[in-house]
N, C-alpha and C positions, 0 to 999 in steps of 0.2 A: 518404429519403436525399437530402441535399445534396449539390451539385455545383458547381466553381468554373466560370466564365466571364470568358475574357478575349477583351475583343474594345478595339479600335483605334479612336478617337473624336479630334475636335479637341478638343485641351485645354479651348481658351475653351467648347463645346459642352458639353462636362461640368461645368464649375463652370457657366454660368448653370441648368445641368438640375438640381445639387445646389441651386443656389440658390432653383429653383422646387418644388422638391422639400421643402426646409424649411420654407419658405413655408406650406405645407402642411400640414405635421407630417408627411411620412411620409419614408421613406427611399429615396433613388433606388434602391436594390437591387427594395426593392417596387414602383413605376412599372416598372418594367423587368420585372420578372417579371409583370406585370399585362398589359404589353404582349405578352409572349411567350406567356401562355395562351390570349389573344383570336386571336392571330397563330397559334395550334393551333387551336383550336376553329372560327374561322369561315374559314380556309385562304384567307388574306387581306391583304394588304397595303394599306392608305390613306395615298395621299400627298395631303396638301390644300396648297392655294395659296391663300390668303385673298384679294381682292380690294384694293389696296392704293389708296387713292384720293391722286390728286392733291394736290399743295400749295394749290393754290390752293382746290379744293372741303374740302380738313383744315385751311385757314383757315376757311375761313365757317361749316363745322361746328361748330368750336371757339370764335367767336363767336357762336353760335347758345346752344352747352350755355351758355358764360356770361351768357346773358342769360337762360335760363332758371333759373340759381343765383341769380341776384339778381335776379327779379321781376319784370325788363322788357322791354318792347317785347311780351308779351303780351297776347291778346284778350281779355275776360271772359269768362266761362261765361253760358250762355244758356239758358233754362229752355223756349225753344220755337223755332222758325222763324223769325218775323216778327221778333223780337225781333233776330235775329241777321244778319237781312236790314235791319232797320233800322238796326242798328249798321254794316255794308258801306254804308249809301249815304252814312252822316253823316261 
């Protein structure tokens, strides 16, 4: 048997959840109902806070990833030790 649920959300909060939700292919009724069996079963709630890094450290990140998309400013690959200790001192 179905049962309706209204519950009170910020608008913007709900269209990006539909939005990630579509994303998906599923339907935010089912994330929702996903959440509320887990939220019975394991008599639980998790709130996470992601670590959120600095501007200045999500710049050099971000010219980090790009320099690994185009191929530079990396080291070779090294098939032994010596080889890569010779490559550090030249």
């Amino acid at each position: 048997m179905k049962t309706m649920l209204n519950i009170k959300t910020e608008k913007k909060l709900k269209e990006k959840a539909q939005k990630v939700a579509t994303e998906l292919g599923l339907p935010l009724t089912t994330v929702i109902n996903n959440y509320l069996r887990e939220f019975v079963e394991e008599r639980r709630v998790v709130f996470s806070n992601h670590p959120m890094l600095n501007i200045k450290t999500r710049e050099e990140l971000d010219g980090i990833l790009k320099d690994i998309r185009d191929d530079k400013n990396l080291s070779p690959t090294f098939k032994n030790v010596a080889d890569a200790i010779q490559y550090l001192k030249s």
